[in-house]
Structure formats: structure tokens, C-alpha cells
N, CA, C and O atoms as a DFTB+ gen file, in Angstrom:
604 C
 N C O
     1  1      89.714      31.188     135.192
     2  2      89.226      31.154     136.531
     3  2      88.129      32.197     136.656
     4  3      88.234      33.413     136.496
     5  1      87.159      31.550     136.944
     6  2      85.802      32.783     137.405
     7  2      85.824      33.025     138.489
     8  3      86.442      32.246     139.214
     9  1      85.188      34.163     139.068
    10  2      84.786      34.767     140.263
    11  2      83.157      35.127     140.184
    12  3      82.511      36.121     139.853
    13  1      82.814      33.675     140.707
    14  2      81.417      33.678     140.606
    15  2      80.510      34.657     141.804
    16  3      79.284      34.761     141.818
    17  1      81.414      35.279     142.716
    18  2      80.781      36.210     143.664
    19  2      80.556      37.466     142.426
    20  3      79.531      38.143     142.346
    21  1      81.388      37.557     141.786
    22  2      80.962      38.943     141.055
    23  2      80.770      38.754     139.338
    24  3      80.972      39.712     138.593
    25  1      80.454      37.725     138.939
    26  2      80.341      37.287     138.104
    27  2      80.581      37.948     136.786
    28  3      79.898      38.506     135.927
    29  1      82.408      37.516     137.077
    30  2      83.213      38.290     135.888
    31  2      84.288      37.121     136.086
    32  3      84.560      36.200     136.857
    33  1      84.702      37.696     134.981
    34  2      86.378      36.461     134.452
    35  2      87.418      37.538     134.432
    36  3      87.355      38.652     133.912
    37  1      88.250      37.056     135.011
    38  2      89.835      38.020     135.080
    39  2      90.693      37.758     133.988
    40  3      91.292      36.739     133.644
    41  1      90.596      39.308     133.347
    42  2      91.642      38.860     131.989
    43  2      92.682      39.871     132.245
    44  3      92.400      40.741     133.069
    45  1      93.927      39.906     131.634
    46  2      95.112      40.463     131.773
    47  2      95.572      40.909     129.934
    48  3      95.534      40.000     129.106
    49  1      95.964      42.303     129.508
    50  2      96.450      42.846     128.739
    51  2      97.870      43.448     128.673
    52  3      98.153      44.456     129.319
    53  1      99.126      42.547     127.552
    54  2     100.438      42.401     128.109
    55  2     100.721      43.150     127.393
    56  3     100.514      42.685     126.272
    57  1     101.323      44.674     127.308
    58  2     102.117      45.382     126.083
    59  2     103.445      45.790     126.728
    60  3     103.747      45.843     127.920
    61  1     104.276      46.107     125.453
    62  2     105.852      46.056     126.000
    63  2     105.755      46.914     127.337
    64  3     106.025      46.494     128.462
    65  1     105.292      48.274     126.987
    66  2     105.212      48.824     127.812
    67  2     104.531      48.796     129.828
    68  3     105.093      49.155     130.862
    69  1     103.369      48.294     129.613
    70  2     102.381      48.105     130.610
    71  2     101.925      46.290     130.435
    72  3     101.988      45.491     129.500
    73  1     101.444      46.210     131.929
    74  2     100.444      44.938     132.116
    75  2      99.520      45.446     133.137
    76  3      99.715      45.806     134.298
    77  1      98.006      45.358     132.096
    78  2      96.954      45.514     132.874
    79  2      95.834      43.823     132.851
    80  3      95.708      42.886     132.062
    81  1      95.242      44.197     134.173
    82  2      94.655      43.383     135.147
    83  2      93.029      44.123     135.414
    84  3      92.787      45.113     136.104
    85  1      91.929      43.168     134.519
    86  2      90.786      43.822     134.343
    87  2      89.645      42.633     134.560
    88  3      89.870      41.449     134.312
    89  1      88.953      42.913     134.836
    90  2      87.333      41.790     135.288
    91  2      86.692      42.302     133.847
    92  3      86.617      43.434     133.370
    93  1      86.251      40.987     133.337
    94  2      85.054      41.705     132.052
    95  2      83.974      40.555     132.219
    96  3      84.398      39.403     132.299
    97  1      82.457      40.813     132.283
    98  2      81.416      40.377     132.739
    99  2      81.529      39.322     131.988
   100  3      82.052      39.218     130.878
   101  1      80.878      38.329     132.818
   102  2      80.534      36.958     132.826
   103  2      79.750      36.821     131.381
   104  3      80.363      36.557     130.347
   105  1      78.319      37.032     131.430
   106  2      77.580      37.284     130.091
   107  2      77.580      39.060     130.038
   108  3      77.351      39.885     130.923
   109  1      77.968      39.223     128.485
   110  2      77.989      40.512     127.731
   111  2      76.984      41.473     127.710
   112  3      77.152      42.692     127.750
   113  1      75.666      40.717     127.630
   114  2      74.785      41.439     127.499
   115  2      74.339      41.472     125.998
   116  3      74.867      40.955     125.014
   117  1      73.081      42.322     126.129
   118  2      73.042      42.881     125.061
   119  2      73.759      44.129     124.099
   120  3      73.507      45.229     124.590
   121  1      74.450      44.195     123.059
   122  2      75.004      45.198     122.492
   123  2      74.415      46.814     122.284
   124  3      73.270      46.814     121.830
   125  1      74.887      47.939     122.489
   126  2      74.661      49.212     122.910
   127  2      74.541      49.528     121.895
   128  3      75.090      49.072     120.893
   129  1      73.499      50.701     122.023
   130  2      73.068      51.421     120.533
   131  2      74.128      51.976     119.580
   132  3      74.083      51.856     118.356
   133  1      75.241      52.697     120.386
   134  2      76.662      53.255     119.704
   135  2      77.043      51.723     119.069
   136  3      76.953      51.972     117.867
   137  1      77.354      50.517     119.147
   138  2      77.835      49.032     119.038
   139  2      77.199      48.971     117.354
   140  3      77.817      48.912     116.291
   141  1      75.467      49.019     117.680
   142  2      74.786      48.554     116.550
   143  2      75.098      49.529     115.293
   144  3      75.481      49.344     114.137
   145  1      74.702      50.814     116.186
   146  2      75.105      52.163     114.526
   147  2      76.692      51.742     113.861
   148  3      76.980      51.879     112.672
   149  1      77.592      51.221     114.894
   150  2      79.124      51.274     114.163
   151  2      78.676      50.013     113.712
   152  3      79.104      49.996     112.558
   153  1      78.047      48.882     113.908
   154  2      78.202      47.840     112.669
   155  2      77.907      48.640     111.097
   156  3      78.343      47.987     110.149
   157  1      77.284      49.843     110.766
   158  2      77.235      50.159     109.656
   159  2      78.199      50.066     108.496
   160  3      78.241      49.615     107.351
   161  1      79.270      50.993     109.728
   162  2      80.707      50.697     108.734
   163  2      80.980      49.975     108.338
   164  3      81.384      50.061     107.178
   165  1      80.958      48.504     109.135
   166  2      81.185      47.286     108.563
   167  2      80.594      47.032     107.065
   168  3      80.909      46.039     106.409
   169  1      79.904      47.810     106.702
   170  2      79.262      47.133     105.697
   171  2      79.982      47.877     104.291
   172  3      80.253      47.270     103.255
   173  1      80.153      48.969     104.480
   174  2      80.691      50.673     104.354
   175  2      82.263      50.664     104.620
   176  3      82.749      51.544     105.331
   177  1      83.043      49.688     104.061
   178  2      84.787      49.702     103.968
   179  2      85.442      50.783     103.057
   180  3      86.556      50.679     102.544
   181  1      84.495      51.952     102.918
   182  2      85.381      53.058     102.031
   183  2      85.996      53.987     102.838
   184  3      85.224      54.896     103.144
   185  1      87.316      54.111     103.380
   186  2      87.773      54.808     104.394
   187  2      87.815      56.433     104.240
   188  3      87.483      57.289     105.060
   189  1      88.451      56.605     102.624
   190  2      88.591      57.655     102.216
   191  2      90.009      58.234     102.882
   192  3      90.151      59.436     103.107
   193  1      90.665      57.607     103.066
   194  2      92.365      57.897     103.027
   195  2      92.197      58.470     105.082
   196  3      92.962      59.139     105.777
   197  1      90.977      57.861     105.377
   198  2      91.209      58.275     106.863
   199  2      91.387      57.024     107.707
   200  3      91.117      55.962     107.146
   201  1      91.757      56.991     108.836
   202  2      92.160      55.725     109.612
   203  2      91.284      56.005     110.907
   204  3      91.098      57.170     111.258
   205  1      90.791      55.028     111.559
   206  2      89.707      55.318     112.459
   207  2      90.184      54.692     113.878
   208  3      90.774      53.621     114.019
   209  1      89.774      55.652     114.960
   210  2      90.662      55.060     116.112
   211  2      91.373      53.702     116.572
   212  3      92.494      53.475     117.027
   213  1      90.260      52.882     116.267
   214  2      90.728      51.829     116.549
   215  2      92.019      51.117     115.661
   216  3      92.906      50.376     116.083
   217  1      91.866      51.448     114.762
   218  2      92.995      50.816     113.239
   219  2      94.268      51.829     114.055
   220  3      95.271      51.281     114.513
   221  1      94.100      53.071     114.137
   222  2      95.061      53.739     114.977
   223  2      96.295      53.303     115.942
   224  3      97.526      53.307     115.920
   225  1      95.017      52.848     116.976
   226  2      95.493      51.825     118.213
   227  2      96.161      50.697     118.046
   228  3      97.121      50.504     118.793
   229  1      95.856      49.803     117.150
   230  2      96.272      48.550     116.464
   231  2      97.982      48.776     115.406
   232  3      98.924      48.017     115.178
   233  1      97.682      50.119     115.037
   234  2      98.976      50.124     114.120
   235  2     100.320      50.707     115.425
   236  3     101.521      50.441     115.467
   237  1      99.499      51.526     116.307
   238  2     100.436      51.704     117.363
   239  2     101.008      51.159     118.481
   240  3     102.066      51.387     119.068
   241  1      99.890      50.212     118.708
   242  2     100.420      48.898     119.421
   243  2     101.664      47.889     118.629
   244  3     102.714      47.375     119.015
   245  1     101.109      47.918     117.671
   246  2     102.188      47.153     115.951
   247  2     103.249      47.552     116.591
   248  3     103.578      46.698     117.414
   249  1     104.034      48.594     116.591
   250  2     105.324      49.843     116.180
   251  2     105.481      49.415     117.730
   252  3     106.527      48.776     117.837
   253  1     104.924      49.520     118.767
   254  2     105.423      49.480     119.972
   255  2     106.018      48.210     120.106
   256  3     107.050      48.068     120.762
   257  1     105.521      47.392     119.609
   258  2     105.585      45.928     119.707
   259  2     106.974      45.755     118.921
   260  3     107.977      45.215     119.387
   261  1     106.846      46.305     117.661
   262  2     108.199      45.752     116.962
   263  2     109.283      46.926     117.876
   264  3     110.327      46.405     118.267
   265  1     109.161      47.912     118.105
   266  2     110.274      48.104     118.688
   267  2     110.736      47.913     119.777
   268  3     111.888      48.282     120.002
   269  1     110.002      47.307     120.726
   270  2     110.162      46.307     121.421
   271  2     110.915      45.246     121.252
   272  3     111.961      45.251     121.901
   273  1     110.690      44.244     120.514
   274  2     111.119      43.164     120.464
   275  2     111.974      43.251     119.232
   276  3     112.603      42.202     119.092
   277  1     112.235      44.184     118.232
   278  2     113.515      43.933     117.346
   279  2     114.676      44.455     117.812
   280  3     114.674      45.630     118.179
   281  1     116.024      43.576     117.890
   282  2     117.669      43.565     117.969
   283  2     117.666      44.990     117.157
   284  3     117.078      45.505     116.206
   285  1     118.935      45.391     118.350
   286  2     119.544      46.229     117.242
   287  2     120.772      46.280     116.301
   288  3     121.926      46.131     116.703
   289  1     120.424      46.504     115.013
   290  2     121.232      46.346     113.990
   291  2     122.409      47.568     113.476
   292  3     122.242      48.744     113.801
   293  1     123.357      47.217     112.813
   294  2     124.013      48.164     112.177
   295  2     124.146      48.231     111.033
   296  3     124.510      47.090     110.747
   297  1     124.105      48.798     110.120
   298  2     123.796      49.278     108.201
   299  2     124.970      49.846     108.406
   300  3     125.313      50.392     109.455
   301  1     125.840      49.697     107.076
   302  2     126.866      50.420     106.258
   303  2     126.457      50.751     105.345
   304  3     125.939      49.929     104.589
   305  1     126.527      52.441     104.942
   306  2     126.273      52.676     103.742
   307  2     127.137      52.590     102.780
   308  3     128.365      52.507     102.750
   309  1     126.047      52.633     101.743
   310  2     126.731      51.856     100.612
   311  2     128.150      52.891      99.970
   312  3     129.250      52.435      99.657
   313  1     127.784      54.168      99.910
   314  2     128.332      55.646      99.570
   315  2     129.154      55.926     100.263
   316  3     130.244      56.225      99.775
   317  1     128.985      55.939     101.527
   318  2     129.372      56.381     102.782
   319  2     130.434      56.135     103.113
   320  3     131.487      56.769     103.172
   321  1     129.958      54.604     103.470
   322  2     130.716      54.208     104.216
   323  2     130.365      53.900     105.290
   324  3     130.610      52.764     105.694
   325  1     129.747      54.735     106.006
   326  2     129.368      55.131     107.660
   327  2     128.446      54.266     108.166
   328  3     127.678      53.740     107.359
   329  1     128.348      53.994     109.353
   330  2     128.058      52.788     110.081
   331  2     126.862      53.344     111.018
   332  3     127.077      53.842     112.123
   333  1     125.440      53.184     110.385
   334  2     124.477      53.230     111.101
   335  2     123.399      52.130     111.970
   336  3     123.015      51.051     111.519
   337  1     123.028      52.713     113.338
   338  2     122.763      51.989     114.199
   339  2     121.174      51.999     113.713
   340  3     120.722      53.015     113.184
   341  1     120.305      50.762     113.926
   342  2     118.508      50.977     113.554
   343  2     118.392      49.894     114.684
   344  3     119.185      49.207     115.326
   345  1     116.836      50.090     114.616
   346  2     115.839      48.574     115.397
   347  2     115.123      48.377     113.907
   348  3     115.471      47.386     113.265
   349  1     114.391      49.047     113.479
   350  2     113.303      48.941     112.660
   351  2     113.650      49.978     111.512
   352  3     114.319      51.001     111.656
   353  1     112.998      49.462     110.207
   354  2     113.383      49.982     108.567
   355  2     112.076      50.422     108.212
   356  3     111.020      49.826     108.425
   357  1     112.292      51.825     107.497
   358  2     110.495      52.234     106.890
   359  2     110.663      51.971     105.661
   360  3     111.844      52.227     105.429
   361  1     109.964      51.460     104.369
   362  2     109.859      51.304     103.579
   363  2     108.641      52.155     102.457
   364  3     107.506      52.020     102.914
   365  1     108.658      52.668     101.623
   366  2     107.729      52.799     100.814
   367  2     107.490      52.901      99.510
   368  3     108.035      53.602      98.657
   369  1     106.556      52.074      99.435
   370  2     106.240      51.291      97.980
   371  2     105.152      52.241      97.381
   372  3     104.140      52.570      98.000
   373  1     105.592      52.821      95.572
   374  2     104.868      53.658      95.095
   375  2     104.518      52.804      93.685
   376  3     105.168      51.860      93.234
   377  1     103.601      53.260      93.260
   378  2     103.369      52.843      91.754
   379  2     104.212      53.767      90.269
   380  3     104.145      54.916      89.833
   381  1     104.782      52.819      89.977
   382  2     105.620      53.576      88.523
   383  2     104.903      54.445      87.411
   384  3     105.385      55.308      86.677
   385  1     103.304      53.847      87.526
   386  2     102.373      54.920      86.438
   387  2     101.322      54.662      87.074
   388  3     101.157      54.089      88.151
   389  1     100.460      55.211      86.202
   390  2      98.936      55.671      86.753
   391  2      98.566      54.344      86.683
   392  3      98.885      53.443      85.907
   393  1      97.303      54.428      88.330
   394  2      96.934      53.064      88.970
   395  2      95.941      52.619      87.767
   396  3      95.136      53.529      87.566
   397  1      95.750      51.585      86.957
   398  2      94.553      51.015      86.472
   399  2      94.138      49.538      87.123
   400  3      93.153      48.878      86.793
   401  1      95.058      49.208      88.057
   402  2      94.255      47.857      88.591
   403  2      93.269      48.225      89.842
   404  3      93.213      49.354      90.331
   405  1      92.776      47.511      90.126
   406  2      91.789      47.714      91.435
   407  2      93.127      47.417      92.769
   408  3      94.133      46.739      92.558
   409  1      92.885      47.933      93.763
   410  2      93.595      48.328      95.015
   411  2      93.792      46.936      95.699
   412  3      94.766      46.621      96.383
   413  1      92.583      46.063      95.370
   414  2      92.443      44.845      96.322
   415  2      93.736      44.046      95.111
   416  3      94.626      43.421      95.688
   417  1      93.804      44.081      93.632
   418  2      94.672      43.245      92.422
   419  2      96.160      43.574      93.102
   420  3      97.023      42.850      93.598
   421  1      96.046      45.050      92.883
   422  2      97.378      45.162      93.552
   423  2      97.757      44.875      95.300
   424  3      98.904      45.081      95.695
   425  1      97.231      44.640      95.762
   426  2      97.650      44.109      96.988
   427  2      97.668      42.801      97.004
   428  3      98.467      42.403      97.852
   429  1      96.959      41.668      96.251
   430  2      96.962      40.656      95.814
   431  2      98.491      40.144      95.159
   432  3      99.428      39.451      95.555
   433  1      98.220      40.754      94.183
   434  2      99.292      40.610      93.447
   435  2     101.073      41.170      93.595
   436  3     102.070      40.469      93.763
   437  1     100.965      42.695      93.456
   438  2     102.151      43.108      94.250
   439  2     102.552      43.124      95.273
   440  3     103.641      42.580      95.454
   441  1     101.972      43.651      96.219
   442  2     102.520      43.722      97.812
   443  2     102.667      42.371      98.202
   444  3     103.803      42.079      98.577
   445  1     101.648      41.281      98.216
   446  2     102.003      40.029      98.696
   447  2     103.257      39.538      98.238
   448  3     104.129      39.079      98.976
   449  1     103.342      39.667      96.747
   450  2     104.388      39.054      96.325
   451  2     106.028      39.341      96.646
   452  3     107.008      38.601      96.553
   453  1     105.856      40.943      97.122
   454  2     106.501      41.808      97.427
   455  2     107.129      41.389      99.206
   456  3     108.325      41.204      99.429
   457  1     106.180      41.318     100.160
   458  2     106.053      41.006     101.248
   459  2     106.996      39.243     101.224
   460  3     107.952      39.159     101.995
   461  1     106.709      38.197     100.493
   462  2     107.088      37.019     100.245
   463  2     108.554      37.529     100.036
   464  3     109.430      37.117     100.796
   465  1     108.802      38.262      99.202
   466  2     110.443      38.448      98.801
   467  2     111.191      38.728     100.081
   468  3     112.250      38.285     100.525
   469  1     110.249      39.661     100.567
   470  2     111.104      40.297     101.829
   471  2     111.718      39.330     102.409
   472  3     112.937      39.160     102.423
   473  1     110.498      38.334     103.154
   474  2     110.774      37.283     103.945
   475  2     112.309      36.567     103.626
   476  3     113.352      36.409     104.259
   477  1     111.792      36.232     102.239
   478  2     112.693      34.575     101.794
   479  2     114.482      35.772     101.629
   480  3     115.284      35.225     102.385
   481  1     115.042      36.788     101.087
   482  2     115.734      37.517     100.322
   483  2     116.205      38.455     101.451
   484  3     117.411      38.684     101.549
   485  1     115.463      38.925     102.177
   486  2     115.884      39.809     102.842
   487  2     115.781      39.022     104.456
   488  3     116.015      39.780     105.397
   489  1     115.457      37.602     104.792
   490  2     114.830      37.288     106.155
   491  2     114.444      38.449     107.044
   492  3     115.276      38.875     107.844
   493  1     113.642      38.810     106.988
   494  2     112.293      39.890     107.282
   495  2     111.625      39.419     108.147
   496  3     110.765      38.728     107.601
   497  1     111.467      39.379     109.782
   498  2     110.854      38.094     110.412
   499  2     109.755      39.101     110.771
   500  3     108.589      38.724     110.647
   501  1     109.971      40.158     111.139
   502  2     108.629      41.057     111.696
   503  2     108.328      41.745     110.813
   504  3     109.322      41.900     110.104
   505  1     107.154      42.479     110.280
   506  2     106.823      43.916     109.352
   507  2     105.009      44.244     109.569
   508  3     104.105      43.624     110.130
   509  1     105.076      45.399     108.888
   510  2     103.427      46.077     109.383
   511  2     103.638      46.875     108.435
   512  3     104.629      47.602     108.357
   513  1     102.392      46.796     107.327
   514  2     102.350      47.412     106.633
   515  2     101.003      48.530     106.482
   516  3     100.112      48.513     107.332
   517  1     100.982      49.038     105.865
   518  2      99.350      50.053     105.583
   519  2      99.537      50.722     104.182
   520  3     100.530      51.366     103.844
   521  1      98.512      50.489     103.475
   522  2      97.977      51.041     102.281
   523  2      97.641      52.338     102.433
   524  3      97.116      52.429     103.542
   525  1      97.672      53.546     101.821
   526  2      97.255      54.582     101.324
   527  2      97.045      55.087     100.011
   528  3      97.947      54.660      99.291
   529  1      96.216      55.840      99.357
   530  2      95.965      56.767      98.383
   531  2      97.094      57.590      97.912
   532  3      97.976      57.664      98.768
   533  1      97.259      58.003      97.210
   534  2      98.389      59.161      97.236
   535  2      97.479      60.171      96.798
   536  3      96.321      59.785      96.639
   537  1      97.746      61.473      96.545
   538  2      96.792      62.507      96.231
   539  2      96.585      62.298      94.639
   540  3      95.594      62.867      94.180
   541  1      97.393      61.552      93.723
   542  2      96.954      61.421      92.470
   543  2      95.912      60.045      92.301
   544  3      95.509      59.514      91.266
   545  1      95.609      59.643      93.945
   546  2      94.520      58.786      93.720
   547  2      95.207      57.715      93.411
   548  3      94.427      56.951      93.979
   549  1      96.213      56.831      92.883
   550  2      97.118      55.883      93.577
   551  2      97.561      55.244      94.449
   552  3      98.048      55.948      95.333
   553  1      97.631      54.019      94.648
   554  2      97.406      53.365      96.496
   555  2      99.282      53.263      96.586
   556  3     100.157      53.072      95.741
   557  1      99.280      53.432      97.619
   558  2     100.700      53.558      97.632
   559  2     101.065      52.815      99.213
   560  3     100.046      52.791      99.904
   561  1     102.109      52.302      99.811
   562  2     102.326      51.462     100.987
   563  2     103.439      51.477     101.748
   564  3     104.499      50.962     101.392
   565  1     103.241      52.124     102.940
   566  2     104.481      52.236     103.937
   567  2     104.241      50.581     104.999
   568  3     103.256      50.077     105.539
   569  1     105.514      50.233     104.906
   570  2     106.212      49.483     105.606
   571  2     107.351      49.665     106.678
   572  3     108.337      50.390     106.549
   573  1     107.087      49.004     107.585
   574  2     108.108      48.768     108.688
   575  2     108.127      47.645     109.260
   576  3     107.153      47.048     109.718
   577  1     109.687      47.168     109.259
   578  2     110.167      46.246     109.030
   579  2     111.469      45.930     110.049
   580  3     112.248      46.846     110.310
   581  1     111.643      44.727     110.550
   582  2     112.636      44.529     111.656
   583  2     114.108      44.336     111.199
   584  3     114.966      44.239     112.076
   585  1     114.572      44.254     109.481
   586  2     115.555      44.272     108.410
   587  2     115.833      45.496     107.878
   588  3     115.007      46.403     107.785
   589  1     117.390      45.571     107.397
   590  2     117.290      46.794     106.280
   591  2     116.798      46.092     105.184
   592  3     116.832      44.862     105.151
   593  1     116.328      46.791     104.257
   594  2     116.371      46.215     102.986
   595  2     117.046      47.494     101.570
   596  3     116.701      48.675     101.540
   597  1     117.892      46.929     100.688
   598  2     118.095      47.871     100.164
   599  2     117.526      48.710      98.991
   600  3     116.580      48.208      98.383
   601  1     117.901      49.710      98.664
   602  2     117.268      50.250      97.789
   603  2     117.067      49.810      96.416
   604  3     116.386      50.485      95.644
């Protein structure tokens, strides 16, 4: 629905937390000098083990979202015995020796394949993952996940 007196479209932004209610212009315009310099990065995907606001926002919206919407579960340990309460499981995936594949092989190859197991083995219906470096320069990957999964 437009509001051709002020020539904007009414859009609405739903998070667990909040619902906001915002007008965003009809035509955009032309793009702002700050807009054009950040297409650089785009070109320039070497992060260097840093995460940039927006990826920020997106992984924290993620986490709000799954804990939001995941049941809560109870884990018995295995040792224990003892009967623990969760919503959400962190996971993290390291490399056994020094990295020689490229970062994109191993995410290709391991994590996907890795991620697939979860699903089918562990029924894993939600997860969010992120890649990192480790300081020996090794990509290494935290997960969170709406399942336990075991060790």
C-alpha cells in the first residue's frame, strides 16, 4: 500500500523482541558517497579475523531469533548423570593438523558435510554458524544450534 501524499511505502520490521513501523521513499534516489566508497569492500572479502557491523547485527539478530523460537530441552549427562536444562547448543569445530586446504575447500567440503550430518543424525532444525582463523592461522567454526549434539 502506498501513500502517494508522501510518497513512501510502509514497511514493518518483526524481531522477537520489537515490531517496528517505518515509511521508506518511494524512489531511492541516487546512492551516497559513504554507499559508493563501501562498495569497495565488496570487491575486498579479506576480513582479517574482524567482523563488520553489519555481519554483527545479522549474527545477533540470528541468536535472538533462535532463542526465541527454540523449545526448551533437557540433556543428561553422560558421567553425571545430572539433568540439564538448554534452548540452544554451542559447538566448535577445530582442525586436527595444520590447515593446507584453502578455507573456501574446507567449508565446501567439511563443514557442509558436517552441517548435513547434523540435520539428518542429530535432527538439527535451526543452526548459525561463523568461520574464524585461529591464531595458528587455521579456520576454525563456532556453531549454534537448536539440538544437543554429542561429543
Amino acid at each position: 500500500m502506498r501513500s502517494s501524499a508522501t510518497g513512501t511505502i510502509p514497511h514493518v520490521s518483526v524481531r522477537p523482541n520489537s515490531v517496528t513501523f517505518y515509511n521508506l521513499p518511494e524512489r531511492m534516489g541516487a546512492r551516497s558517497i559513504r554507499q559508493r566508497e563501501a562498495e569497495v569492500h565488496l570487491l575486498d572479502n579479506d576480513h582479517n579475523g574482524h567482523i563488520s557491523n553489519k555481519a554483527k547485527t545479522r549474527i545477533n539478530q540470528g541468536i535472538d531469533w533462535m532463542l526465541y523460537l527454540a523449545n526448551e530441552k533437557t540433556f543428561q549427562g553422560f558421567k553425571s548423570n545430572r539433568k540439564y536444562k538448554f534452548r540452544v547448543n554451542f559447538v566448535t569445530l577445530t582442525l586436527s593438523s595444520k590447515q593446507v586446504h584453502t578455507d573456501q575447500e574446507i567449508k565446501n567440503q567439511l563443514l557442509n558435510h558436517f552441517l548435513i550430518e547434523m540435520k539428518s543424525k542429530w535432527d538439527v532444525g535451526m543452526y548459525l554458524w561463523r568461520a574464524e582463523p585461529q591464531q595458528n592461522g587455521n579456520i576454525h567454526f563456532h556453531i549454534l544450534t537448536d539440538k544437543f549434539i554429542p561429543y
